[in-house]
DSSP file (Angstrom, degrees, kcal/mol; ACC not computed):
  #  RESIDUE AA STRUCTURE BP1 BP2  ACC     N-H-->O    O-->H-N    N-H-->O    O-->H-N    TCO  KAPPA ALPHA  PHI   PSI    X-CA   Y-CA   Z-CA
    1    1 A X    >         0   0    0      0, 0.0     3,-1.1     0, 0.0     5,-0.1   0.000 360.0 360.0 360.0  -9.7   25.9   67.3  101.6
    2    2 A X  T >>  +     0   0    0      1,-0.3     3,-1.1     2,-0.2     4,-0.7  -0.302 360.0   2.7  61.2-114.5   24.0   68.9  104.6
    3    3 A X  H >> S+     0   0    0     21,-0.9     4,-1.5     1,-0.3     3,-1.1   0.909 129.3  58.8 -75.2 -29.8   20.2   69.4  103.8
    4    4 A X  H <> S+     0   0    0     -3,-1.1     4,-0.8     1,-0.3    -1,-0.3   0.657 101.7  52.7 -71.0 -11.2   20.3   68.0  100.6
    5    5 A X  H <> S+     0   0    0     -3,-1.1     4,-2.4     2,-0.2    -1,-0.3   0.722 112.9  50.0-101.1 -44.1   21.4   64.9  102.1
    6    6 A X  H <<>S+     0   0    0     -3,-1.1     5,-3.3    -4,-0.7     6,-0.8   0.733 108.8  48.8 -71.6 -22.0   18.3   65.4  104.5
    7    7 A X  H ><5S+     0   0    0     -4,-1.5     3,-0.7     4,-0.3    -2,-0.2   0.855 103.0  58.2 -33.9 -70.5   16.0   65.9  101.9
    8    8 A X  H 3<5S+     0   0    0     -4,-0.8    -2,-0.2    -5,-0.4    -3,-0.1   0.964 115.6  45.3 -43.2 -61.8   17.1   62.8   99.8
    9    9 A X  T 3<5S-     0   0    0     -4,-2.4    -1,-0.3     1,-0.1    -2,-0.2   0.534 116.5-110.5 -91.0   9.9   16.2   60.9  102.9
   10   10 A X  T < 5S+     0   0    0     -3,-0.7    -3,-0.2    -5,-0.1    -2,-0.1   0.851  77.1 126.2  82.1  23.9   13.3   62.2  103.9
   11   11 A X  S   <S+     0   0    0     -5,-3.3    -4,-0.3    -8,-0.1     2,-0.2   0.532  73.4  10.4 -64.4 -28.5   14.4   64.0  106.8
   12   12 A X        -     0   0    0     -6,-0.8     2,-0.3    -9,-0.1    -2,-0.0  -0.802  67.5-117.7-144.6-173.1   13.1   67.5  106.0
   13   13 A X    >   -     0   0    0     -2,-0.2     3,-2.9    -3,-0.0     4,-0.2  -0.862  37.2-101.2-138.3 170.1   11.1   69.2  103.8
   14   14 A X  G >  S+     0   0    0     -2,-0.3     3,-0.8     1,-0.3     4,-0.2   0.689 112.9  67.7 -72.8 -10.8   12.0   71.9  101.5
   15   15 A X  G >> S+     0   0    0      1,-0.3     3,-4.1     2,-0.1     4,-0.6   0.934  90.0  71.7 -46.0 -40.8   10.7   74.8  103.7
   16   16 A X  G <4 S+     0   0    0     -3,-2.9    -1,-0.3     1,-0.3     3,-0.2   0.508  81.5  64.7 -74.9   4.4   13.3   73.9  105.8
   17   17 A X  G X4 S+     0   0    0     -3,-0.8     3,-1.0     1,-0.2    -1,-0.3   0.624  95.4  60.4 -78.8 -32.5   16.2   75.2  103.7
   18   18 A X  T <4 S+     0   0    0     -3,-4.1    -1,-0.2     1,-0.3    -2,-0.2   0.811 108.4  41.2-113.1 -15.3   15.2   78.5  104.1
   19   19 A X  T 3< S+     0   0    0     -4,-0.6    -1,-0.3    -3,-0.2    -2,-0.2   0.285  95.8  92.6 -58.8  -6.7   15.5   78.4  108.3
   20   20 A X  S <  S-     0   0    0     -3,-1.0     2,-0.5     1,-0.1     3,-0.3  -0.393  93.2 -97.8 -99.5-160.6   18.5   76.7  108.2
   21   21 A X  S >> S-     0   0    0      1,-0.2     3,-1.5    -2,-0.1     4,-0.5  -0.759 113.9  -3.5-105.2 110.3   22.4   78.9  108.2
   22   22 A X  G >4 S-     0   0    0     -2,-0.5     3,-1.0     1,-0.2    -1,-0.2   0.817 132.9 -68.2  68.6   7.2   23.6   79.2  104.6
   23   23 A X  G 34 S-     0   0    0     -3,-0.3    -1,-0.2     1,-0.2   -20,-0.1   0.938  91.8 -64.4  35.4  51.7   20.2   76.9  103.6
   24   24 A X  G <4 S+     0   0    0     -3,-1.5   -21,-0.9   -21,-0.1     2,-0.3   0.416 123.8  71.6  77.9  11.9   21.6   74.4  105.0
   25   25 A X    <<  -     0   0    0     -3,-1.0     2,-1.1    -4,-0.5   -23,-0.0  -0.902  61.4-142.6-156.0 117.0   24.9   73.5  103.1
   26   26 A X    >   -     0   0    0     -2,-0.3     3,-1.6     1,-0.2    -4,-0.1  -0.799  14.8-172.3 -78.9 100.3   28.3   75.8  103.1
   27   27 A X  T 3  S+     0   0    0     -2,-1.1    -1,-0.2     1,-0.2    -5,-0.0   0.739  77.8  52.3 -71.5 -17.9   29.3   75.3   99.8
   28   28 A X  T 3  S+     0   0    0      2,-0.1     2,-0.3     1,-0.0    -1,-0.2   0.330  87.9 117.1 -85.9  16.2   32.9   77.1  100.4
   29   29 A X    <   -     0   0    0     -3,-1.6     2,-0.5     2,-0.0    -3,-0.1  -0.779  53.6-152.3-125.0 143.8   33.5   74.9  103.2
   30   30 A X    >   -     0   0    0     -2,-0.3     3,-0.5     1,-0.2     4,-0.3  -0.799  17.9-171.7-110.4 147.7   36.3   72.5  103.3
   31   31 A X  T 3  S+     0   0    0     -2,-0.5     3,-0.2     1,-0.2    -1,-0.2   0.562  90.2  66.7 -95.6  -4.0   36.2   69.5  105.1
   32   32 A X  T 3  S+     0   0    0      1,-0.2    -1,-0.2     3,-0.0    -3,-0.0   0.918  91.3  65.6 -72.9 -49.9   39.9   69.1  104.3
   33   33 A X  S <  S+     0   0    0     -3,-0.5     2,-0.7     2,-0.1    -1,-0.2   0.583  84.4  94.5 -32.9 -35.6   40.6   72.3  106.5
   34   34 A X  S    S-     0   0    0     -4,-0.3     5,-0.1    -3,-0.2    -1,-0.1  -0.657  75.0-131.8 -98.6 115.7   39.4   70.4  109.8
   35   35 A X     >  -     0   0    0     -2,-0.7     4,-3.5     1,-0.1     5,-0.2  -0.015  10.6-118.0 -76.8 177.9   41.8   68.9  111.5
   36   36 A X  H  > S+     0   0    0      1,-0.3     4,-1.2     2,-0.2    -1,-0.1   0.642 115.0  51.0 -74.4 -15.1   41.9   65.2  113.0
   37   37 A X  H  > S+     0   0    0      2,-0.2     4,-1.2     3,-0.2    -1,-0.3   0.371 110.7  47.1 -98.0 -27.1   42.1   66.4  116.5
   38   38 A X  H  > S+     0   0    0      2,-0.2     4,-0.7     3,-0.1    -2,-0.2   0.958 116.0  43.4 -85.2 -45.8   39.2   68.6  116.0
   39   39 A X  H >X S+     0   0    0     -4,-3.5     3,-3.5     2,-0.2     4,-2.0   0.998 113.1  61.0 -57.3 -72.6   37.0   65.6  114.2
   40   40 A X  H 3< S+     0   0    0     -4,-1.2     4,-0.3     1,-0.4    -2,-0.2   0.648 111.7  30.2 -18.3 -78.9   38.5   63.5  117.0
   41   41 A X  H 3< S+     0   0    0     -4,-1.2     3,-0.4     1,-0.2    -1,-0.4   0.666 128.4  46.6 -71.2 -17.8   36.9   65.4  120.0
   42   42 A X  H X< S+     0   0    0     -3,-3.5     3,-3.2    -4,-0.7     4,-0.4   0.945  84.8  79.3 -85.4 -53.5   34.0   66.3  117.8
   43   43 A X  T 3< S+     0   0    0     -4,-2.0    -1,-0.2     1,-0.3    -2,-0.1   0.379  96.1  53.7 -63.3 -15.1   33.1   63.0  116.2
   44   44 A X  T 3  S+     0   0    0     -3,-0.4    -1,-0.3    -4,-0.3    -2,-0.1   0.446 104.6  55.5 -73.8 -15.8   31.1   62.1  119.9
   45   45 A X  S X  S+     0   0    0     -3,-3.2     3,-2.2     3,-0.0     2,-0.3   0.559  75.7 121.2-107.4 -27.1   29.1   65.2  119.7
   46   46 A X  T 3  S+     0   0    0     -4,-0.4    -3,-0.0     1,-0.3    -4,-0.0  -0.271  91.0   0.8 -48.5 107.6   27.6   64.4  116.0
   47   47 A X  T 3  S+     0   0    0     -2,-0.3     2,-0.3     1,-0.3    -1,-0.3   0.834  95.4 134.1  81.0  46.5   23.4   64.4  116.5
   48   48 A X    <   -     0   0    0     -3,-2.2     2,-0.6     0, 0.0    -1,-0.3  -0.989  48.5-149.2-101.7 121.5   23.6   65.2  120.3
   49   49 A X        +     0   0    0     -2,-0.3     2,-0.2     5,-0.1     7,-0.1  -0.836  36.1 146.5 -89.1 115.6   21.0   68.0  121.1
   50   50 A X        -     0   0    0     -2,-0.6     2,-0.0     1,-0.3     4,-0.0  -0.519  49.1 -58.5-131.4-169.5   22.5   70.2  124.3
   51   51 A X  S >  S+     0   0    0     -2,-0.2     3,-0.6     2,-0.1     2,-0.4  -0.030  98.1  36.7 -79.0-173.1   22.0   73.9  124.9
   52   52 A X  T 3  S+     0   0    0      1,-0.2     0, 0.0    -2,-0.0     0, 0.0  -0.668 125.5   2.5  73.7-123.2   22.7   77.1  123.2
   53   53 A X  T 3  S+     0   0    0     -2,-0.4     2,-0.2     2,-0.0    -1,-0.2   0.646 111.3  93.7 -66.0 -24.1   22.0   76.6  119.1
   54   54 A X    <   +     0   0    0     -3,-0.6     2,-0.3    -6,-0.0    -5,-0.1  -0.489  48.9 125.1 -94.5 126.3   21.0   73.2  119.5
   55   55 A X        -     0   0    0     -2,-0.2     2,-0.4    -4,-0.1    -5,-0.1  -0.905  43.7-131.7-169.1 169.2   17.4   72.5  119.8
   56   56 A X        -     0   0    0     -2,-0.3     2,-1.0    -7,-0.1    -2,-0.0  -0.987  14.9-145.8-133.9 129.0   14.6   70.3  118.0
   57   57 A X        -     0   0    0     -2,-0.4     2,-0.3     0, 0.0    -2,-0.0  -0.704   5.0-150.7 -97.2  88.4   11.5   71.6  117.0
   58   58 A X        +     0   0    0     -2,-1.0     3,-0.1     1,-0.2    -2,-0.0  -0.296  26.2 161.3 -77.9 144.4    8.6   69.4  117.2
   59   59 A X  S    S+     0   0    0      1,-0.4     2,-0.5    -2,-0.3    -1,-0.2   0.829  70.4  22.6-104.7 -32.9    5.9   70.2  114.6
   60   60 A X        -     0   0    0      3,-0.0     2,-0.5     0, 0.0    -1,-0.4  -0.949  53.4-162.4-159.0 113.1    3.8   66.7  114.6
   61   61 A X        +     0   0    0     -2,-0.5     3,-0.1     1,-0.2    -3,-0.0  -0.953  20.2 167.4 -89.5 102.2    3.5   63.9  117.4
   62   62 A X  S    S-     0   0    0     -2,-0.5     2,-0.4     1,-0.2    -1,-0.2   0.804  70.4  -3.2-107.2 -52.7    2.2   61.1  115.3
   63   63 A X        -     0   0    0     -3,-0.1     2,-0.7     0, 0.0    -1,-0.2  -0.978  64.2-132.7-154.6 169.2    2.9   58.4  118.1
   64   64 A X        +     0   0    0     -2,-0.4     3,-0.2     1,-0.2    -3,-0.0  -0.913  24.1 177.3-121.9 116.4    4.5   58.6  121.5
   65   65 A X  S    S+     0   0    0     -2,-0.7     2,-0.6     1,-0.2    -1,-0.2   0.789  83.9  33.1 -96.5 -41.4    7.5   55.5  122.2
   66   66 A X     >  -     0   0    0      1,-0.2     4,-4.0     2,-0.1    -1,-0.2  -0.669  68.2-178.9-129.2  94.4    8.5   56.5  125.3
   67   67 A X  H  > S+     0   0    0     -2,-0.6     4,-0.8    -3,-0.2    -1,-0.2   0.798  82.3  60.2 -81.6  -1.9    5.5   58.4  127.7
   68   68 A X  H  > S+     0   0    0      2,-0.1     4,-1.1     3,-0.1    -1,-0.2   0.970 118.6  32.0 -51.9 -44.4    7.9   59.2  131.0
   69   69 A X  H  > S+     0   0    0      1,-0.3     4,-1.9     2,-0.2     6,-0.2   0.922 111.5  61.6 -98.0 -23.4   10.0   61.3  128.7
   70   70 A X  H  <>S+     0   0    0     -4,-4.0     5,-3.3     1,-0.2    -1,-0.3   0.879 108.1  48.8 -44.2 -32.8    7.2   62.3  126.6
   71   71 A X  H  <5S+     0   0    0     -4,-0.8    -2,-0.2     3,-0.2    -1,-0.2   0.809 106.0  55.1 -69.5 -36.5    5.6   64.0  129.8
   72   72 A X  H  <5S+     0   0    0     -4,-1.1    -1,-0.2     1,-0.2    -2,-0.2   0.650  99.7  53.3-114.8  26.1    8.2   65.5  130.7
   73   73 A X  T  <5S-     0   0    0     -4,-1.9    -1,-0.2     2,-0.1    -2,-0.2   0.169 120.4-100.3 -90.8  18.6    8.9   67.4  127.6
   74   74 A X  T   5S+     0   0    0     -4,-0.1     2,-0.5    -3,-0.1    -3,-0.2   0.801  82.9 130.5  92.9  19.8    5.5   68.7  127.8
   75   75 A X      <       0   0    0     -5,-3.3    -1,-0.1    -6,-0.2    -2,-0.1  -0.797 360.0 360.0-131.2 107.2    4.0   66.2  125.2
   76   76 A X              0   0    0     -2,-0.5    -1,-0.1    -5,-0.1    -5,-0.1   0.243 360.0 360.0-122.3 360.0    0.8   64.2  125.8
């Protein structure tokens, strides 16, 4: 369900549709298509932020859980 799935739960907000690839849901795409060897190696990788495309944006640091690693992402 992509964003809409994030939405529902109150992960995003509807701005965010219009930043995301495809606004945030491939409707032609089939999940059927992807093979078990591909989910397999993938399925580790699901909501890990690395380089390249992958990034998080913070907009609003409301409270800070952890302050070593808050510090040293530059957020105080």
């Amino acid at each position: 369900m992509g964003m809409d799935w994030s939405l529902r739960e109150g992960y995003a907000w509807a701005e965010d549709r219009e930043h995301c690839k495809e606004y945030g849901r491939m409707l032609q795409a089939d999940p059927w298509k992807v093979s078990s060897r591909a989910k397999k190696r993938g399925l580790p990788q699901l909501g890990i932020l690395r380089t390249g495309n992958h990034k998080a944006w913070i907009q609003v640091v409301d409270k800070i859980y952890n302050k070593f690693s808050a510090k040293k992402m530059g957020i105080e």
